[in-house]
N, C-alpha and C positions, 0 to 999 in steps of 0.2 A: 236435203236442205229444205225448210220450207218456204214455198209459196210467200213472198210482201204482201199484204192486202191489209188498205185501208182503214177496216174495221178490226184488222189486230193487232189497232196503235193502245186501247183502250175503252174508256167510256164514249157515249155520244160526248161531251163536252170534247174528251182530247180530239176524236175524228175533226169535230166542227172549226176547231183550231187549227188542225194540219190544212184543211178545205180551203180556207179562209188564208194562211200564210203561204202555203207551196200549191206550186201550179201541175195542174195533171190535163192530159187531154180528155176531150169527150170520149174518145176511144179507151180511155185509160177508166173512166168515171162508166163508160156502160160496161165492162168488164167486170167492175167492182159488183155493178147493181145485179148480175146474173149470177154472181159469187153467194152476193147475197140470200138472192132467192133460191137458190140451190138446196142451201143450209139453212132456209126456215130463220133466219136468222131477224135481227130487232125490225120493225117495219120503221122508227125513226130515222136510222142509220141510212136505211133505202130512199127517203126524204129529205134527207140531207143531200146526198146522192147526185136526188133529181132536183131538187133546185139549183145544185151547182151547175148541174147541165144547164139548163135554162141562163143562166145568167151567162155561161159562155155563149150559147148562141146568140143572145142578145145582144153583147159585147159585139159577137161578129157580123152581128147586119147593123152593125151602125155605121 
């Protein structure tokens, strides 16, 4: 069975959409980003990634 990972929902637009409607943890979000860099893969999709990180940590020091 394959592996779910967030970059092969589609293009950056559908990722930025899933990001943006469904909740994932930071641990679920740096999982992705090592996935990513493994396989050389899109460096936007990686920046998506990490802002979504960012703004949960944000979220949780407020």
């Amino acid at each position: 069975m394959k592996e779910y990972r967030i970059s092969n929902m589609g293009n950056v637009d559908d990722i930025r959409c899933t990001l943006k409607h469904c909740s994932f943890t930071v641990n679920e979000l740096t999982s992705e980003i090592d996935y990513e860099k493994q396989n050389k893969n899109c460096s936007s999709v990686i920046n998506l990634l990490e802002m979504r990180i960012r703004k949960l940590n944000e979220n949780k020091s407020k």
